[in-house]
LUMFIPA-425912 format. One record per residue (C-alpha): x, y, z; residue in one letter. Coordinates in steps of 0.001 Angstrom, whole numbers, padded with zeros to 6 digits. Layout:
REM residues N
      east     north        up   type
         X         Y         Z      a
...
***
This chain:
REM residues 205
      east     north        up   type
   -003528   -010568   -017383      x
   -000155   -010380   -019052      x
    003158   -009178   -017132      x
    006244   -008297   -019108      x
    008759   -010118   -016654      x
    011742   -010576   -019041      x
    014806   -008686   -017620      x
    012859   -008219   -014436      x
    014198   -009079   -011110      x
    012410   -007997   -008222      x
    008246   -007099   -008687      x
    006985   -004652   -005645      x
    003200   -004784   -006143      x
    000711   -002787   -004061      x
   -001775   -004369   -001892      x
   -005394   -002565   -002428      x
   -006761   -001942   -005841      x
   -003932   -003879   -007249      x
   -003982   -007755   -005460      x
   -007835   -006770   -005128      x
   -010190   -004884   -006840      x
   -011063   -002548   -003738      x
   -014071   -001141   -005647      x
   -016761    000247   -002782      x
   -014206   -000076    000414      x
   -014705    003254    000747      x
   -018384    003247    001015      x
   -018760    000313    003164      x
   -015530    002623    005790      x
   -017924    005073    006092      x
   -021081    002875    006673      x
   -018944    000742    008964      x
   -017340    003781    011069      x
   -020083    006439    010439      x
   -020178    007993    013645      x
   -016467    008662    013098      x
   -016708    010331    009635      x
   -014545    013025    010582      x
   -011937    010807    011519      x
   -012015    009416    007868      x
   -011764    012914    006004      x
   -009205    014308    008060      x
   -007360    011253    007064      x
   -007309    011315    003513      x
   -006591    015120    003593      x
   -003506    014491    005864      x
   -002545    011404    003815      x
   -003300    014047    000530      x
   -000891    016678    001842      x
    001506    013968    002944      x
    001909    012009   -000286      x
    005743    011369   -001378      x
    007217    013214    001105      x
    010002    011306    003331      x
    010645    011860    007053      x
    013238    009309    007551      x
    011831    007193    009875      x
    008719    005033    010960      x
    008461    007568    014135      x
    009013    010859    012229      x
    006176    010242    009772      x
    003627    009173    011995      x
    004187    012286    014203      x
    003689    014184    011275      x
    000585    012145    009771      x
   -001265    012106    013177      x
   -000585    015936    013790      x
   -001895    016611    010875      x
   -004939    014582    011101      x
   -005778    016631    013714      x
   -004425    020148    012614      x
   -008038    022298    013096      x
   -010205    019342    014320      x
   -011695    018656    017641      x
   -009714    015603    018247      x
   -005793    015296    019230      x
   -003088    013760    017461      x
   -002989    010702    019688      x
   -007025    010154    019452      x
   -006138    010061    015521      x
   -003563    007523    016138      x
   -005758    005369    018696      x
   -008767    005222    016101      x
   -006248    004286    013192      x
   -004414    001624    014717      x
   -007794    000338    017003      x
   -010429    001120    014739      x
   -009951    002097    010776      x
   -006926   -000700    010289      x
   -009080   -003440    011467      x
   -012212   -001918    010394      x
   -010312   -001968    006925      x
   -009271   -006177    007197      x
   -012536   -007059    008182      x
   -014312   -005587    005724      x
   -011122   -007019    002911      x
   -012110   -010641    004971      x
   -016124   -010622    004078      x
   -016219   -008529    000679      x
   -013171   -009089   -001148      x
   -010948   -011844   -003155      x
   -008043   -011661   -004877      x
   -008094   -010447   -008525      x
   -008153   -013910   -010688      x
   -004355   -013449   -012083      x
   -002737   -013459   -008644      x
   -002064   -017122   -008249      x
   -000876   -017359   -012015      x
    001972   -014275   -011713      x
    003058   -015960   -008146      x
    003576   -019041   -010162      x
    005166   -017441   -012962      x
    007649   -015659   -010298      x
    008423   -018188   -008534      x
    009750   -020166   -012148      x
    011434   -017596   -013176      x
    013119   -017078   -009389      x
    012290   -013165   -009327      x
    011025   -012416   -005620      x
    007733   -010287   -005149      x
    007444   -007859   -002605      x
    003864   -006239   -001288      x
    004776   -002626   -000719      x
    001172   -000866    000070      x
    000347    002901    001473      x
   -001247    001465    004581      x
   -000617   -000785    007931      x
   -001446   -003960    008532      x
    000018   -004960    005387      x
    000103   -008728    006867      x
   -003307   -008793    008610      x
   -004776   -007489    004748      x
   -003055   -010913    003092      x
   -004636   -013518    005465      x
   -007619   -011571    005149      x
   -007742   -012516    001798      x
   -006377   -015740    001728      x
   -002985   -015015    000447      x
    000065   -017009    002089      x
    002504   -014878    003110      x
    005231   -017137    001956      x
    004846   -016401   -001597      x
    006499   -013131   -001273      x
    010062   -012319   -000284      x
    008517   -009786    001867      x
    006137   -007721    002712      x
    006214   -003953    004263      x
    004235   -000294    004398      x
    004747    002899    003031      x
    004549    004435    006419      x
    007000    001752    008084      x
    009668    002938    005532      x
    009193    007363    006377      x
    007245    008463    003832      x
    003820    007488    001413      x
    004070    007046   -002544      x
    005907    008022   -004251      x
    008596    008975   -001798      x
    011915    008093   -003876      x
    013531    007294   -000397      x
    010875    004415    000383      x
    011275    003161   -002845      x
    014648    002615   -003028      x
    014341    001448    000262      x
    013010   -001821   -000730      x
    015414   -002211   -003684      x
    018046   -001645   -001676      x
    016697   -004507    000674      x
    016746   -007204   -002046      x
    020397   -005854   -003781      x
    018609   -005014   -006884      x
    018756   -002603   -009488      x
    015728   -000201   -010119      x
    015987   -000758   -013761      x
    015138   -004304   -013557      x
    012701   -003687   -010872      x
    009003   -003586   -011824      x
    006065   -001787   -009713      x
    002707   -003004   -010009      x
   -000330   -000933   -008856      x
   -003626    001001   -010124      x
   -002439    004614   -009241      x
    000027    006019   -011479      x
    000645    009197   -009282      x
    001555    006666   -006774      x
    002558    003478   -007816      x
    004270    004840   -011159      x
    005257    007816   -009371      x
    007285    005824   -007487      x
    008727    003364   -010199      x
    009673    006576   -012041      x
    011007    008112   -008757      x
    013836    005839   -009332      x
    013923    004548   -012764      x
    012130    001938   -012587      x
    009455   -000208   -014941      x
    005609    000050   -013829      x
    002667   -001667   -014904      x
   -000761   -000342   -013794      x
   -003838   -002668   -013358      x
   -007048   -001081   -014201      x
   -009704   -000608   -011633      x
   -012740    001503   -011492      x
   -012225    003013   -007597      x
   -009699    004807   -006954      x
***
């Protein structure tokens, strides 16, 4: 795979579907974590209804994302946060750790990066950003850092999150360029600020 990386800077690449082809994770959540299925739907509704929006802070925007999780469900806001931060995080590494690689141009546009001295950030919509990179092998060092969505207030393509990280690395969002396979969040966000994307094409979205 080709990058355009002249009069780039900074890359901020997502994590799943981008540095992986995340094709069936889905599937194998629900066959892992069947029992809590309603868990997992409530989740991608809240996460649905949540998308882009900015609450300012790490604290604000879980309140938010947990309360609605459990907005007209049997469960409270702190069971959804117990079963996302004990069970469907690490649910979600160890299934990355037995079932998934790296897609095959990784290594070559860390190399290419590090030659041309433009930083890469991992910016994904979920935790356990960290615990996701050993799980597939991936050396944390190659990146000038790595950070959620959700740590910064607010999912794709909240402009404040963005800009959050270019801010971080003194950059400017023109010369920035987002990597990811959703354009209504991963370009949404690159042209929440003005800056370049390039989308990697994957089946499951």
């Amino acid at each position: 795979m080709k990058f355009e990386l002249d009069n780039i800077d900074v890359v901020v690449s997502d994590l799943d579907g981008t540095l992986y082809d995340k094709r069936h994770i889905a599937a194998r959540l629900i066959k892992r974590d069947i029992r809590h299925l309603h868990y997992l739907l409530s989740e991608r509704l809240a996460r649905k209804h949540l998308r882009g929006k900015s609450f300012g802070s790490a604290d604000a925007f879980y309140s938010a994302y947990f309360e609605e999780m459990a907005r007209g469900r049997m469960f409270t806001a702190d069971d959804a946060r117990r079963w996302y931060a004990d069970t469907y995080m690490p649910t979600m590494v160890d299934i990355i750790r037995k079932h998934y690689t790296v897609q095959n141009w990784v290594p070559e546009l860390i190399r290419e990066c590090k030659e041309r001295q433009v930083p890469i950030v991992v910016y994904s919509d979920y935790d356990f950003v960290s615990e996701k990179l050993q799980a597939l092998h991936l050396d944390e060092k190659n990146f000038a850092f790595v950070v959620s969505a959700p740590s910064l207030g607010g999912l794709k393509p909240s402009k404040e999150s963005a800009m959050a990280i270019i801010n971080r690395l003194g950059a400017k969002a023109e010369r920035t360029l987002f990597l990811g396979d959703r354009d209504d969040t991963d370009g949404g966000s690159a042209r929440a600020v003005g800056a370049k994307c390039q989308l990697i094409k994957n089946t499951d979205k």
